[in-house]
N, CA, C and O of each residue as an XYZ file, in Angstrom:
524
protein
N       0.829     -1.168      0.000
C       0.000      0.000      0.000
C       0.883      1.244      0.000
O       1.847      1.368      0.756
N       0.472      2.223     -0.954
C       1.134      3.453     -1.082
C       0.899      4.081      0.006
O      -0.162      3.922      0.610
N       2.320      5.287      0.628
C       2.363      6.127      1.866
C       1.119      6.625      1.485
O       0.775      6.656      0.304
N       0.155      7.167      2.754
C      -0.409      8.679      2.457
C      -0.781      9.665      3.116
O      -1.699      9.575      3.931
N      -0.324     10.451      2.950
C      -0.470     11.815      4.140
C      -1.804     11.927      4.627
O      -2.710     12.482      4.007
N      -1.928     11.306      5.925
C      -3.152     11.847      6.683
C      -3.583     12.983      7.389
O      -4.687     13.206      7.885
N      -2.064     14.014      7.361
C      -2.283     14.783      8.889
C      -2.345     16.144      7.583
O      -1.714     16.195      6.528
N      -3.054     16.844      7.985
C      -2.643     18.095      7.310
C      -1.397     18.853      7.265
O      -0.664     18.362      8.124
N      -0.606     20.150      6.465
C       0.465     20.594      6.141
C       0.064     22.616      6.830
O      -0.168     23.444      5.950
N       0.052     22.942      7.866
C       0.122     24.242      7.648
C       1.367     25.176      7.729
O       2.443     24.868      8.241
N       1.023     26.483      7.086
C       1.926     27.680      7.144
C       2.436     27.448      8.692
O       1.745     27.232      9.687
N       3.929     27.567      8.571
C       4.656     27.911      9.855
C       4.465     29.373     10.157
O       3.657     29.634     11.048
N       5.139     30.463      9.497
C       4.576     31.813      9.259
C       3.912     32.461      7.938
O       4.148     31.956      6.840
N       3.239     33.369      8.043
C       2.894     34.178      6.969
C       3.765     35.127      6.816
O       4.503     35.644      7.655
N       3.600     35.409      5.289
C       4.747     36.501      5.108
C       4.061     37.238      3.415
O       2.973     36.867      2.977
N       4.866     38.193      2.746
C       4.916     39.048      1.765
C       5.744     39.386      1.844
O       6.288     39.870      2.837
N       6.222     39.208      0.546
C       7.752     40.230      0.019
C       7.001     40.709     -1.686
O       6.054     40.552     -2.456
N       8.183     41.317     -1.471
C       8.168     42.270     -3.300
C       8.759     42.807     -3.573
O       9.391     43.139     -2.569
N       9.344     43.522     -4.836
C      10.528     43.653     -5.615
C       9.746     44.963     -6.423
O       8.583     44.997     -6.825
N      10.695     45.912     -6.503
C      10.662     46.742     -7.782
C      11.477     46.177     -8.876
O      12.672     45.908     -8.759
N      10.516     45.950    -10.343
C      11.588     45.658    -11.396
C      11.460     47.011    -12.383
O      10.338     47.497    -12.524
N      12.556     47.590    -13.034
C      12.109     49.093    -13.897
C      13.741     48.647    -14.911
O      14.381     49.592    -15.370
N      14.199     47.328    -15.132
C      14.974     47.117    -16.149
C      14.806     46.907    -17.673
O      14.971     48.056    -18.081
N      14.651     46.380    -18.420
C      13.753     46.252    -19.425
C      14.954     44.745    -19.338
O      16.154     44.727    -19.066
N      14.232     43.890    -19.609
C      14.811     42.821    -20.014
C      13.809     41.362    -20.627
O      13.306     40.747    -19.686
N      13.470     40.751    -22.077
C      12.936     40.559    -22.624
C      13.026     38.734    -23.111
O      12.410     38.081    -23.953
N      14.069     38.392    -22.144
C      14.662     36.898    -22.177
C      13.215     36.084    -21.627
O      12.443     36.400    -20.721
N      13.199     34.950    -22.540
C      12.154     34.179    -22.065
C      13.016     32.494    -21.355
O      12.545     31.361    -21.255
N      14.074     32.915    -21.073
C      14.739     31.548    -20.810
C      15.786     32.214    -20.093
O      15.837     31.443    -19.134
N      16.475     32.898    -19.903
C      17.550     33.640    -18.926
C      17.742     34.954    -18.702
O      18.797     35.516    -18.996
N      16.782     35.519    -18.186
C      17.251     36.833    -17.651
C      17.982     37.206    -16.981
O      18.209     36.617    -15.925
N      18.940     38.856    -17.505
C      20.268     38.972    -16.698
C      19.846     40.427    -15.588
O      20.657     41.082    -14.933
N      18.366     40.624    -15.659
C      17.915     41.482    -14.554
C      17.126     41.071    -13.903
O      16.464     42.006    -13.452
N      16.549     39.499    -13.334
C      15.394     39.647    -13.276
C      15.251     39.941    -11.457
O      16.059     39.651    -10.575
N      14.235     40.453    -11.377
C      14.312     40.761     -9.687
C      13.835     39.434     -8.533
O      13.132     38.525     -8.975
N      14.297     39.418     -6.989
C      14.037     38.117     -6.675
C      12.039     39.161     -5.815
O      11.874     40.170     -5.130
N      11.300     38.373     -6.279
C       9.895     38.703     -5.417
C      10.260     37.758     -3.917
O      10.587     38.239     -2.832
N      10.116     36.559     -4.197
C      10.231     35.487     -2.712
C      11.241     34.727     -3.024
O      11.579     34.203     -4.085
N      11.816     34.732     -1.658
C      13.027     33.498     -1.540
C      12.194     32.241     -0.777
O      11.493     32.623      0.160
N      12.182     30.989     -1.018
C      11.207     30.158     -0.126
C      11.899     29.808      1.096
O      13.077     29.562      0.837
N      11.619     29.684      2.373
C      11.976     29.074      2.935
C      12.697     27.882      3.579
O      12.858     26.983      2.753
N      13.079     27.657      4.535
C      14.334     26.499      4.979
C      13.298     25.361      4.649
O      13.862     24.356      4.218
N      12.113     25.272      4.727
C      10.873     24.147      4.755
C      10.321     23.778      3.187
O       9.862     22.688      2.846
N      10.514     25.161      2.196
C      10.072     25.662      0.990
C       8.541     26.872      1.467
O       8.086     27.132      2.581
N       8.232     27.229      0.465
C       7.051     28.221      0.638
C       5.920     27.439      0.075
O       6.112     26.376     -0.516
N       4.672     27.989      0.264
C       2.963     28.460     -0.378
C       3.076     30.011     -0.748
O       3.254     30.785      0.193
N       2.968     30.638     -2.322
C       2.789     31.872     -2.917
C       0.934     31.251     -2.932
O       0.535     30.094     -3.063
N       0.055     32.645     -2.728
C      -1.265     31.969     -3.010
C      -2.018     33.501     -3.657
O      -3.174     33.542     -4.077
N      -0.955     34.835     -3.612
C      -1.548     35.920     -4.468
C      -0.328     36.346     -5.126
O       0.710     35.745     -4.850
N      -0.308     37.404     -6.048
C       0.440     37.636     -6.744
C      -0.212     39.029     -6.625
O      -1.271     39.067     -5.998
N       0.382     40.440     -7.256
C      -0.161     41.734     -7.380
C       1.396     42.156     -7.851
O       2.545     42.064     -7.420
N       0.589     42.743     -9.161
C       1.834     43.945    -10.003
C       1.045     45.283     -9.935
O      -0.069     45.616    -10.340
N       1.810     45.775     -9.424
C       1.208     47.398     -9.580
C       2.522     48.190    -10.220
O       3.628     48.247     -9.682
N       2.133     48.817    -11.556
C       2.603     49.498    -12.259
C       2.242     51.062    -11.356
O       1.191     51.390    -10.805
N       3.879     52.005    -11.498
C       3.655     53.361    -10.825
C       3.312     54.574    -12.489
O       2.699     55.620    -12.700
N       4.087     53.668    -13.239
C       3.510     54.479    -15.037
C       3.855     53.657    -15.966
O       5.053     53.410    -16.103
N       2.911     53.061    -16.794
C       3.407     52.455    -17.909
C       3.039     52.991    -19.493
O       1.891     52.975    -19.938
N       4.114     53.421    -20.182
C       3.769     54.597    -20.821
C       4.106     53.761    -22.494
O       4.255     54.321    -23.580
N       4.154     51.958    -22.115
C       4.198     51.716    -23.168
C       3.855     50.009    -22.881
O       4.404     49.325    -22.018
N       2.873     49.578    -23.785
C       1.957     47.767    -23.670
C       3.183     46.989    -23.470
O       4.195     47.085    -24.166
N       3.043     46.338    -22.630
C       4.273     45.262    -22.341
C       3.907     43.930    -21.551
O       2.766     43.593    -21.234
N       5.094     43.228    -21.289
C       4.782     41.944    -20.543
C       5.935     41.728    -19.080
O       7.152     41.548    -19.058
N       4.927     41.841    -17.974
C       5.938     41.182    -16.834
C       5.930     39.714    -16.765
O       4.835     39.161    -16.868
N       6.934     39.036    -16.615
C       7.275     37.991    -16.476
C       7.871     37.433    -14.962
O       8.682     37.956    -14.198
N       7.019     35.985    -14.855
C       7.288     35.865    -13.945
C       8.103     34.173    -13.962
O       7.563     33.222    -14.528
N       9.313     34.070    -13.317
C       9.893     33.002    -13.508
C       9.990     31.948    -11.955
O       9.513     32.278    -10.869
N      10.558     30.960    -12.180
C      10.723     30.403    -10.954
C      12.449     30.064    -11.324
O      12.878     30.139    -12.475
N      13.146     29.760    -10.363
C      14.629     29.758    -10.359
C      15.517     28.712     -9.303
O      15.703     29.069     -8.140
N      15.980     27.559     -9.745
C      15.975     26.538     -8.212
C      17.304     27.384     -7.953
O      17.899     27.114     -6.909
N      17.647     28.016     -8.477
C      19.227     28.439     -7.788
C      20.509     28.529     -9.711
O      21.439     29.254    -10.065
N      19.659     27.202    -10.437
C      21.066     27.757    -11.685
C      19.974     27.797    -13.356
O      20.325     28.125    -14.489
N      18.661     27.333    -12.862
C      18.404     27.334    -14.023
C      17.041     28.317    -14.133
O      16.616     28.273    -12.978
N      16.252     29.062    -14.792
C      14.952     29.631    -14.685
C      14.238     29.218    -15.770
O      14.626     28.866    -16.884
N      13.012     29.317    -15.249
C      11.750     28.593    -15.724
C      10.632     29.167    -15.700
O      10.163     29.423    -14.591
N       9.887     29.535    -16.897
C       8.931     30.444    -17.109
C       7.778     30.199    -16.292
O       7.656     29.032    -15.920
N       7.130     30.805    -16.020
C       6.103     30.680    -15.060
C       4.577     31.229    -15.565
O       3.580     30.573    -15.865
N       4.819     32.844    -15.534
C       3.529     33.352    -15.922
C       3.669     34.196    -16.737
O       4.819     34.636    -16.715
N       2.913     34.744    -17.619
C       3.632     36.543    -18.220
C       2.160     36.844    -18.346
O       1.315     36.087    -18.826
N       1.929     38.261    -17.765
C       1.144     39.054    -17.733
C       1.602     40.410    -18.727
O       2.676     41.011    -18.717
N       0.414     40.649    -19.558
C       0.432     41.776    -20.423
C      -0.254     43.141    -19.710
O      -1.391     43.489    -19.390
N       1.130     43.720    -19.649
C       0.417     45.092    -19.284
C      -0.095     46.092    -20.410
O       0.072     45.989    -21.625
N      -0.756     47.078    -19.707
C      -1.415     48.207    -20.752
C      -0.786     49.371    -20.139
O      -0.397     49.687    -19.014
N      -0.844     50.013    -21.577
C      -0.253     51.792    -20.990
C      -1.828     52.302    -19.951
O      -3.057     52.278    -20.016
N      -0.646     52.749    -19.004
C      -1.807     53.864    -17.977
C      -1.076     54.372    -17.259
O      -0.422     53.872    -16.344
N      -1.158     56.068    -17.843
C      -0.666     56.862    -17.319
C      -1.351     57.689    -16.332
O      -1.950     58.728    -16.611
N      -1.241     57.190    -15.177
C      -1.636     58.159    -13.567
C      -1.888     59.529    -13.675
O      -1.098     60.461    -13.827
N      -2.931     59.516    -13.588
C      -3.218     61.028    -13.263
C      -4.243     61.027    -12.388
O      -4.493     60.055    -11.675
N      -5.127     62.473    -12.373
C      -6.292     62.505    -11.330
C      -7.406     61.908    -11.755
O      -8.484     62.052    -11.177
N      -7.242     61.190    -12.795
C      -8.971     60.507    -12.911
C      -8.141     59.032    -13.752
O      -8.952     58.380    -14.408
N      -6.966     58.587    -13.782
C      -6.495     57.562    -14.322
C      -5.895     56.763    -13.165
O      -5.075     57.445    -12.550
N      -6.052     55.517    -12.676
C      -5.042     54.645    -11.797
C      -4.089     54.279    -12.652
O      -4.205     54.455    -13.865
N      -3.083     53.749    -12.109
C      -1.989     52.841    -12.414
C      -2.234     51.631    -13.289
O      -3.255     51.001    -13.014
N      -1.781     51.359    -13.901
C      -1.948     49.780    -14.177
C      -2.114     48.652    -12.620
O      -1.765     48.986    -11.488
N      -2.583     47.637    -12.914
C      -2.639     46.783    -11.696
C      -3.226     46.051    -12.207
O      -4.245     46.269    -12.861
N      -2.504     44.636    -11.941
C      -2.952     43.051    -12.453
C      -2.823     42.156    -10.670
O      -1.964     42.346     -9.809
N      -3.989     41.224    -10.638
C      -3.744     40.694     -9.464
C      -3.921     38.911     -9.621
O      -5.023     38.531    -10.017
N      -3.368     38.355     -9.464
C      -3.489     36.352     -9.399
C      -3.648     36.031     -8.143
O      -2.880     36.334     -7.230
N      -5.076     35.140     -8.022
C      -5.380     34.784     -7.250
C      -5.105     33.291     -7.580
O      -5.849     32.692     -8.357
N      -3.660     32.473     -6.784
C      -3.308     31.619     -6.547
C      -4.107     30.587     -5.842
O      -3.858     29.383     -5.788
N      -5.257     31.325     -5.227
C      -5.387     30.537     -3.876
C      -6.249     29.367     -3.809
O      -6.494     28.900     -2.696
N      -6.806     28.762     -4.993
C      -7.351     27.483     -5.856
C      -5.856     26.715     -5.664
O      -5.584     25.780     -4.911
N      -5.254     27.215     -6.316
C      -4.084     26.146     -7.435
C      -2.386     27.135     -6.170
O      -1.707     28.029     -6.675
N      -2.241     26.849     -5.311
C      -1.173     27.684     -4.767
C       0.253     27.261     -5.441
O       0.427     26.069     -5.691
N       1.483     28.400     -5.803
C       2.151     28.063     -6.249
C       3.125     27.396     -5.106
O       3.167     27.966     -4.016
N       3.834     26.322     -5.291
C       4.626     26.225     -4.158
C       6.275     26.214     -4.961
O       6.660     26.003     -6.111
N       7.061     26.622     -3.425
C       8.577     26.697     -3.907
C       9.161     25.592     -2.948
O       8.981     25.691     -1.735
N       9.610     24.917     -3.297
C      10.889     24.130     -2.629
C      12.426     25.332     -2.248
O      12.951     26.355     -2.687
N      12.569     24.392     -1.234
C      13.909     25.051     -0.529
C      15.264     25.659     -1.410
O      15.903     24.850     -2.082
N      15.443     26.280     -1.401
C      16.264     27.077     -2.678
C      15.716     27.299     -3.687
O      16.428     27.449     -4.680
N      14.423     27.392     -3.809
C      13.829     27.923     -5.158
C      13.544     29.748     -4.948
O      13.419     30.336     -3.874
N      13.511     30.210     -6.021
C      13.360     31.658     -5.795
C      11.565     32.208     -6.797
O      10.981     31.316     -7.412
N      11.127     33.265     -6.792
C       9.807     33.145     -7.721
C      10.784     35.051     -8.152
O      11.005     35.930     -7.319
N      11.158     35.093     -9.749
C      11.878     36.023    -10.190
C      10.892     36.712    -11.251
O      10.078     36.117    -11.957
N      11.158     38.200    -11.212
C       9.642     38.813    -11.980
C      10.955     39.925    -13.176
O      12.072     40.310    -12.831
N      10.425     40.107    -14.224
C      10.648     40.929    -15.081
C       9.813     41.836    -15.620
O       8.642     41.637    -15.297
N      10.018     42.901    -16.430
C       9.281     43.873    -17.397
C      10.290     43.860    -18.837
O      11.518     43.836    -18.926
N       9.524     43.880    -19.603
C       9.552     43.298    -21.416
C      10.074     45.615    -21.287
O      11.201     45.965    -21.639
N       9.240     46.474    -20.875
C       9.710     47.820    -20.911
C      10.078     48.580    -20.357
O       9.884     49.768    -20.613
N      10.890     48.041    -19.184
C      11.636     49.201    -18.088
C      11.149     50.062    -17.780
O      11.838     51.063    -17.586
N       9.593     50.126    -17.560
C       8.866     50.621    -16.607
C       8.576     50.150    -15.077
O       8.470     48.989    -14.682
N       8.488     51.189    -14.418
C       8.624     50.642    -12.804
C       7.250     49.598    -12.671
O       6.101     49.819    -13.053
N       7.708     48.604    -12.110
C       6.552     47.924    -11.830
C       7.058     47.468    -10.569
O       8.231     47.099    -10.508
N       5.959     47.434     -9.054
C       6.046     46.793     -8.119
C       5.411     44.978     -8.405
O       4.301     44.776     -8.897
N       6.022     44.244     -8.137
C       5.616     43.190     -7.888
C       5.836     42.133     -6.135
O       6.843     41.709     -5.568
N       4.725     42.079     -5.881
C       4.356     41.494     -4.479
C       3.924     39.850     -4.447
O       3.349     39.251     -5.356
N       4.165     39.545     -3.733
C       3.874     38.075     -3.403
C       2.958     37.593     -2.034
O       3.128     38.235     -0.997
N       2.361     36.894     -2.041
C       1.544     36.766     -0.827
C       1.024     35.022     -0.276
O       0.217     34.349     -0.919
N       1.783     34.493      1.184
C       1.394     33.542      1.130
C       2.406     33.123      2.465
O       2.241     33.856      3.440
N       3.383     32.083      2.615
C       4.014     31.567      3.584
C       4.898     30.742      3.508
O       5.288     30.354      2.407
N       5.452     30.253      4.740
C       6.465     29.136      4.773
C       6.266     28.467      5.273
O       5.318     28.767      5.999
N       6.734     27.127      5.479
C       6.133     25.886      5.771
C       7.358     25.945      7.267
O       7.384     25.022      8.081
């Protein structure tokens, strides 16, 4: 008979991190800017939101989001942004993934690495825990 986990798995702590990326870098297999959003934990992590908030994007592009065990990266997600330029009756750009169906998980030395296709500032946040 196969093992099988009876006991449940929870978050040791909760946490959020996030990264400004404003490089332009357009690699779909090795980026040489890409920013780290979460480092996972000694246990590995649960990512279960995601949120890019653009501060101006003044030209249609794609953030990319990779995963990284430490030597190799691996595409993950790419979100297309739209120009939106902030003003008093315009917000920011802002894209949000709700992980929390399907949670992404990281193993121990894995990293979750975000890019922009146009070197516009984009905040990117992560939301979720460590085991």
């Amino acid at each position: 008979m196969a093992d099988v986990n009876t006991l449940p798995r929870f978050l040791a702590s909760y946490r959020s991190d996030e990264v400004l990326i404003a490089t332009l870098d357009a690699s779909l297999t090795a980026p040489a800017v890409a920013g780290t959003v979460w480092t996972a934990g000694a246990n590995g992590s649960r990512i279960d939101r995601i949120v890019i908030k653009a501060t101006m994007t003044t030209a249609a592009g794609i953030v990319r989001l990779f995963l990284h065990d430490g030597a190799t990266y691996f595409l993950f997600k790419e979100i297309t942004t739209t120009v939106a330029v902030p003003s008093a009756t315009v917000q920011s750009f802002i894209s949000e993934l709700d992980l929390s169906a399907t949670p992404l998980y990281l193993g121990s030395g894995y990293t979750l690495r975000a890019t922009t296709s146009t070197g516009d500032d984009c905040v990117v946040a992560a939301f979720g825990g460590d085991y």
